[in-house]
C-alpha positions as CSV (number, residue, x, y, z in Angstrom):
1,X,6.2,-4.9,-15.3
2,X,7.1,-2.4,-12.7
3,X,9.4,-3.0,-9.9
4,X,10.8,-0.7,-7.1
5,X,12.9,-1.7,-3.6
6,X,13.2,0.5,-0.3
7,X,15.1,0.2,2.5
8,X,13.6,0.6,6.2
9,X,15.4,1.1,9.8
10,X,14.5,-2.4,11.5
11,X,12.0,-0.2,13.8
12,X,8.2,-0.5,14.8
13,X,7.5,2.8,12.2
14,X,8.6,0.6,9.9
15,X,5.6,-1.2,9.3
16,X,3.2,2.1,8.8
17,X,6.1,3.4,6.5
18,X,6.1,0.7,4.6
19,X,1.8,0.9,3.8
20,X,2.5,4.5,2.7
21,X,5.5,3.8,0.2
22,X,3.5,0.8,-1.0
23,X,0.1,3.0,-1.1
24,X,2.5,6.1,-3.0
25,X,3.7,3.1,-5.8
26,X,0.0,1.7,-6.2
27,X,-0.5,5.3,-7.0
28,X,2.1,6.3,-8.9
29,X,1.8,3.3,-11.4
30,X,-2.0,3.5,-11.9
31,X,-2.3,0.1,-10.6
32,X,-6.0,-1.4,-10.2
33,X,-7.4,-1.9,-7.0
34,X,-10.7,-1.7,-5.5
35,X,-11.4,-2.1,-1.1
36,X,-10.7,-5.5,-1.0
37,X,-7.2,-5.5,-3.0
38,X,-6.2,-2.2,-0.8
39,X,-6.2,-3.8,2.5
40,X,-5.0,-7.2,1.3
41,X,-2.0,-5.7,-0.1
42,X,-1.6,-2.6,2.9
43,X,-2.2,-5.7,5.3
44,X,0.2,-8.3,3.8
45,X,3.3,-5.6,3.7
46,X,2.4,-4.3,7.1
47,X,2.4,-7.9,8.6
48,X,5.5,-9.3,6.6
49,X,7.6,-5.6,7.7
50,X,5.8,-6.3,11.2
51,X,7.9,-10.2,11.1
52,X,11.1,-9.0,10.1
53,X,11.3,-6.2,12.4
54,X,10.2,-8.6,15.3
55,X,12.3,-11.4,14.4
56,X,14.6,-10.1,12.0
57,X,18.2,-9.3,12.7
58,X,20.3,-6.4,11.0
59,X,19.5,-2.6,11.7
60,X,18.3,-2.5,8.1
61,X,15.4,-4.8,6.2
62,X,14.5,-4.3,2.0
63,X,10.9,-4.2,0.8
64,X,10.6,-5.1,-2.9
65,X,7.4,-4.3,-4.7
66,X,6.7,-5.6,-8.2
67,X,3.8,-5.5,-10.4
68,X,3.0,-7.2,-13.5
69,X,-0.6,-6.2,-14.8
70,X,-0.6,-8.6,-17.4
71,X,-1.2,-11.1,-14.9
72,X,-3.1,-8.7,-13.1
73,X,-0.5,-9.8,-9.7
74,X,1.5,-7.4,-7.5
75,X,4.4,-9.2,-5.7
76,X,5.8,-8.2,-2.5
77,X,9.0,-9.1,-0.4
78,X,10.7,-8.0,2.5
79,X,14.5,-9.2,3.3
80,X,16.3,-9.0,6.5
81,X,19.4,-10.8,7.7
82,X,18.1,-13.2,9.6
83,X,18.4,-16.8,8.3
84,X,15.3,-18.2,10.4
85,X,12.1,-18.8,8.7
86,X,8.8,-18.1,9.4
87,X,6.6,-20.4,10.5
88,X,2.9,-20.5,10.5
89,X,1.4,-20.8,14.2
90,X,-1.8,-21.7,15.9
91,X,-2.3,-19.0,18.2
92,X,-5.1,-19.2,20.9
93,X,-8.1,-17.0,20.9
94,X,-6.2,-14.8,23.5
95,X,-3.0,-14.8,21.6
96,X,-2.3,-10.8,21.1
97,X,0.2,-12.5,18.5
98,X,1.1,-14.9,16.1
99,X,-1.4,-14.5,13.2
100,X,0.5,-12.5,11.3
101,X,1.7,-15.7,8.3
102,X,-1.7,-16.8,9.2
103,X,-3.3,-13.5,7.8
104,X,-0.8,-13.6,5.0
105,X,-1.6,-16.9,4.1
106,X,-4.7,-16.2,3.6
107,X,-4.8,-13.1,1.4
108,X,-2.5,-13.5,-0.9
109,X,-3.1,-16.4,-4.2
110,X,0.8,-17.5,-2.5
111,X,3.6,-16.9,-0.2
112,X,6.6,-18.5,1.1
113,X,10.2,-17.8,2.6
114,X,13.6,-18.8,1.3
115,X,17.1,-18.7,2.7
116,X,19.3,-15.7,0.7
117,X,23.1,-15.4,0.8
118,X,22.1,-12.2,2.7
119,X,19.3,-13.2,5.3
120,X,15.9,-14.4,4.0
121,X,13.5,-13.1,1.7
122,X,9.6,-13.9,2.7
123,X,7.4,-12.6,0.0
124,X,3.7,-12.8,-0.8
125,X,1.7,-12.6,-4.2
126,X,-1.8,-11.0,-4.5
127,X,-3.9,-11.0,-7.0
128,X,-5.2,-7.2,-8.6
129,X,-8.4,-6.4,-9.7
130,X,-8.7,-6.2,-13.3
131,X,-9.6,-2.7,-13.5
132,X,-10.6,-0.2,-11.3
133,X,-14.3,0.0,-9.5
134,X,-16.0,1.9,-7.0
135,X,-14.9,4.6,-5.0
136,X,-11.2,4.3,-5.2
137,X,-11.6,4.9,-9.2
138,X,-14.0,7.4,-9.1
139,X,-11.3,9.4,-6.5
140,X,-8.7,8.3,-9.2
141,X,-9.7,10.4,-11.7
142,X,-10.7,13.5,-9.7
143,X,-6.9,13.4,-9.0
144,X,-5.3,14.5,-5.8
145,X,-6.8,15.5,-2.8
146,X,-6.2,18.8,-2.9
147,X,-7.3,19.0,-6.8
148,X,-10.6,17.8,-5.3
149,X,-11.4,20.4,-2.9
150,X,-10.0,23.1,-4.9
151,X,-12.5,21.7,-7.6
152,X,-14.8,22.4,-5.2
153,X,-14.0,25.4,-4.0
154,X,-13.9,27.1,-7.5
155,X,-17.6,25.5,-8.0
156,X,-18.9,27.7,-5.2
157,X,-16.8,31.2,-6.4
158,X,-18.8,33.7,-8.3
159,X,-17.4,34.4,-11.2
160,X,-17.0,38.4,-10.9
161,X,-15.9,39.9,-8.3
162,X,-15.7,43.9,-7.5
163,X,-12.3,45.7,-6.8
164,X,-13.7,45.6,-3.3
165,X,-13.6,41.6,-3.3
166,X,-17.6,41.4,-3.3
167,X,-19.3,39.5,-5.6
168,X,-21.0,41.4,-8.7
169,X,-24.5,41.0,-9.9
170,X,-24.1,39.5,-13.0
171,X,-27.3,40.1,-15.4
172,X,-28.5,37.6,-18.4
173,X,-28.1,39.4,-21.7
Protein backbone atom coordinates (compact mmCIF):
# COMPACT_ATOMS: atom_id res chain seq x y z
CA UNK A 1 0.00 0.00 0.00
CA UNK A 2 1.14 3.38 -0.73
CA UNK A 3 -0.01 6.43 0.96
CA UNK A 4 1.07 10.19 0.77
CA UNK A 5 -0.75 13.65 2.31
CA UNK A 6 -0.26 17.36 1.04
CA UNK A 7 -1.34 20.31 2.21
CA UNK A 8 -3.00 23.16 -0.08
CA UNK A 9 -3.69 27.10 0.63
CA UNK A 10 -7.72 27.05 0.74
CA UNK A 11 -7.51 28.92 -2.77
CA UNK A 12 -9.20 28.41 -6.32
CA UNK A 13 -5.45 27.02 -7.65
CA UNK A 14 -5.98 24.58 -5.33
CA UNK A 15 -8.00 22.44 -7.24
CA UNK A 16 -5.63 22.28 -10.49
CA UNK A 17 -2.70 21.77 -7.99
CA UNK A 18 -4.18 19.17 -6.53
CA UNK A 19 -4.74 17.01 -10.24
CA UNK A 20 -0.96 17.53 -10.76
CA UNK A 21 0.28 16.24 -7.30
CA UNK A 22 -2.23 13.44 -7.70
CA UNK A 23 -1.18 12.88 -11.60
CA UNK A 24 2.90 13.11 -10.14
CA UNK A 25 1.93 10.08 -7.39
CA UNK A 26 -0.06 7.93 -10.04
CA UNK A 27 3.24 8.34 -11.79
CA UNK A 28 5.59 7.96 -9.33
CA UNK A 29 4.06 4.59 -7.98
CA UNK A 30 3.48 2.94 -11.32
CA UNK A 31 -0.09 2.75 -10.56
CA UNK A 32 -2.46 1.27 -13.43
CA UNK A 33 -4.69 3.37 -15.20
CA UNK A 34 -6.14 3.64 -18.48
CA UNK A 35 -8.57 6.99 -19.95
CA UNK A 36 -11.36 6.23 -18.00
CA UNK A 37 -9.53 5.68 -14.44
CA UNK A 38 -7.49 9.13 -15.29
CA UNK A 39 -10.30 11.41 -15.38
CA UNK A 40 -12.31 9.63 -12.68
CA UNK A 41 -9.62 10.03 -10.31
CA UNK A 42 -8.24 13.82 -11.73
CA UNK A 43 -12.14 14.55 -11.63
CA UNK A 44 -13.04 13.27 -8.19
CA UNK A 45 -9.85 15.20 -6.41
CA UNK A 46 -10.58 18.30 -8.46
CA UNK A 47 -14.26 18.38 -7.33
CA UNK A 48 -13.73 17.22 -3.63
CA UNK A 49 -10.52 20.24 -3.36
CA UNK A 50 -13.20 22.35 -5.42
CA UNK A 51 -15.98 21.67 -2.06
CA UNK A 52 -13.58 22.33 0.58
CA UNK A 53 -12.20 25.44 -0.85
CA UNK A 54 -15.88 26.73 -1.46
CA UNK A 55 -17.32 25.72 1.66
CA UNK A 56 -14.51 24.91 3.70
CA UNK A 57 -13.19 26.99 6.50
CA UNK A 58 -9.35 27.29 7.61
CA UNK A 59 -6.69 28.94 5.32
CA UNK A 60 -5.27 25.41 4.94
CA UNK A 61 -7.16 21.99 3.62
CA UNK A 62 -5.04 18.21 3.55
CA UNK A 63 -5.43 15.85 0.54
CA UNK A 64 -4.58 12.29 1.36
CA UNK A 65 -3.92 9.80 -1.47
CA UNK A 66 -3.69 6.06 -0.76
CA UNK A 67 -3.34 3.18 -2.96
CA UNK A 68 -3.65 -0.36 -2.37
CA UNK A 69 -3.13 -2.40 -5.76
CA UNK A 70 -4.00 -5.56 -4.22
CA UNK A 71 -7.44 -4.42 -4.36
CA UNK A 72 -6.74 -2.71 -7.35
CA UNK A 73 -8.46 0.75 -5.34
CA UNK A 74 -6.89 4.22 -4.97
CA UNK A 75 -8.51 6.19 -2.02
CA UNK A 76 -8.69 9.83 -1.88
CA UNK A 77 -9.54 12.50 0.93
CA UNK A 78 -9.44 16.02 1.44
CA UNK A 79 -9.83 17.54 5.14
CA UNK A 80 -10.68 21.09 6.04
CA UNK A 81 -11.93 22.64 9.26
CA UNK A 82 -15.18 22.95 8.62
CA UNK A 83 -17.56 20.70 10.47
CA UNK A 84 -20.54 20.92 7.84
CA UNK A 85 -21.10 18.07 5.59
CA UNK A 86 -21.69 17.80 2.14
CA UNK A 87 -24.70 17.18 0.79
CA UNK A 88 -25.77 15.87 -2.41
CA UNK A 89 -28.08 18.46 -4.42
CA UNK A 90 -30.48 18.45 -7.35
CA UNK A 91 -29.30 21.17 -9.30
CA UNK A 92 -31.37 22.48 -12.33
CA UNK A 93 -30.34 22.15 -15.90
CA UNK A 94 -29.13 25.89 -15.56
CA UNK A 95 -27.43 25.32 -12.29
CA UNK A 96 -23.55 26.56 -13.10
CA UNK A 97 -23.21 24.60 -9.68
CA UNK A 98 -24.00 22.00 -7.36
CA UNK A 99 -22.95 18.72 -9.16
CA UNK A 100 -19.90 18.41 -7.82
CA UNK A 101 -20.95 15.12 -4.88
CA UNK A 102 -23.21 14.31 -7.74
CA UNK A 103 -20.22 13.66 -10.11
CA UNK A 104 -18.37 12.12 -7.23
CA UNK A 105 -21.03 9.87 -6.51
CA UNK A 106 -21.02 8.60 -9.47
CA UNK A 107 -17.43 7.78 -10.29
CA UNK A 108 -16.08 6.41 -7.54
CA UNK A 109 -17.26 2.31 -6.22
CA UNK A 110 -17.95 4.77 -2.74
CA UNK A 111 -17.70 8.03 -0.98
CA UNK A 112 -18.94 9.67 2.13
CA UNK A 113 -18.03 12.44 4.82
CA UNK A 114 -17.45 12.24 8.50
CA UNK A 115 -17.03 14.69 11.32
CA UNK A 116 -13.00 14.82 12.55
CA UNK A 117 -11.83 16.29 15.76
CA UNK A 118 -10.11 18.70 13.26
CA UNK A 119 -12.95 19.64 10.56
CA UNK A 120 -14.26 16.92 8.30
CA UNK A 121 -12.79 14.52 6.08
CA UNK A 122 -14.91 13.70 2.72
CA UNK A 123 -13.13 11.06 0.81
CA UNK A 124 -13.90 8.99 -2.27
CA UNK A 125 -12.77 5.30 -3.44
CA UNK A 126 -12.14 4.43 -7.11
CA UNK A 127 -11.62 1.48 -8.53
CA UNK A 128 -8.02 0.97 -10.74
CA UNK A 129 -7.63 -0.89 -13.74
CA UNK A 130 -5.92 -4.06 -13.28
CA UNK A 131 -3.12 -3.29 -15.42
CA UNK A 132 -2.20 -0.90 -17.72
CA UNK A 133 -3.84 -0.52 -21.52
CA UNK A 134 -3.71 1.65 -24.35
CA UNK A 135 -2.01 4.72 -24.80
CA UNK A 136 -1.24 5.71 -21.35
CA UNK A 137 0.95 2.32 -21.03
CA UNK A 138 2.45 2.46 -24.27
CA UNK A 139 3.67 6.39 -23.10
CA UNK A 140 4.65 4.53 -19.83
CA UNK A 141 7.25 2.75 -20.97
CA UNK A 142 8.83 5.21 -23.50
CA UNK A 143 9.33 7.13 -20.19
CA UNK A 144 9.30 10.89 -19.84
CA UNK A 145 8.45 13.28 -22.23
CA UNK A 146 11.42 14.55 -22.96
CA UNK A 147 13.13 10.85 -23.16
CA UNK A 148 10.50 10.59 -25.94
CA UNK A 149 11.50 13.31 -28.19
CA UNK A 150 15.00 12.90 -27.57
CA UNK A 151 14.34 9.21 -28.71
CA UNK A 152 13.32 10.75 -31.58
CA UNK A 153 15.51 13.16 -32.20
CA UNK A 154 18.58 10.67 -32.07
CA UNK A 155 16.52 8.38 -34.67
CA UNK A 156 16.74 11.12 -37.21
CA UNK A 157 20.83 12.04 -36.47
CA UNK A 158 23.28 10.54 -38.85
CA UNK A 159 25.64 8.77 -37.20
CA UNK A 160 28.95 10.52 -38.42
CA UNK A 161 29.32 13.72 -38.66
CA UNK A 162 32.49 15.89 -40.13
CA UNK A 163 34.60 18.27 -37.98
CA UNK A 164 32.61 20.79 -39.88
CA UNK A 165 29.18 19.43 -38.32
CA UNK A 166 27.99 17.98 -41.76
CA UNK A 167 26.97 14.75 -42.09
CA UNK A 168 29.54 12.06 -43.73
CA UNK A 169 28.83 9.66 -46.41
CA UNK A 170 29.00 6.59 -44.88
CA UNK A 171 29.72 3.53 -47.44
CA UNK A 172 28.65 -0.33 -46.86
CA UNK A 173 31.70 -2.40 -46.57
Amino acid sequence: MSSQSFFLVRARASAAISRRRLVELVSTWRLPEDEDSHMAMTTVVSELVTNAVSHGTGDMLSVTVRADLGKSRLLLEVHDSSPVLPRLRCPSPDSESGRGMVLVEHLSIACGAENTVRGKRVWAELSLPREQTGRRWALDRLGPPHAIVQRFRNAFRPLFRTRSGQPAAVSGG
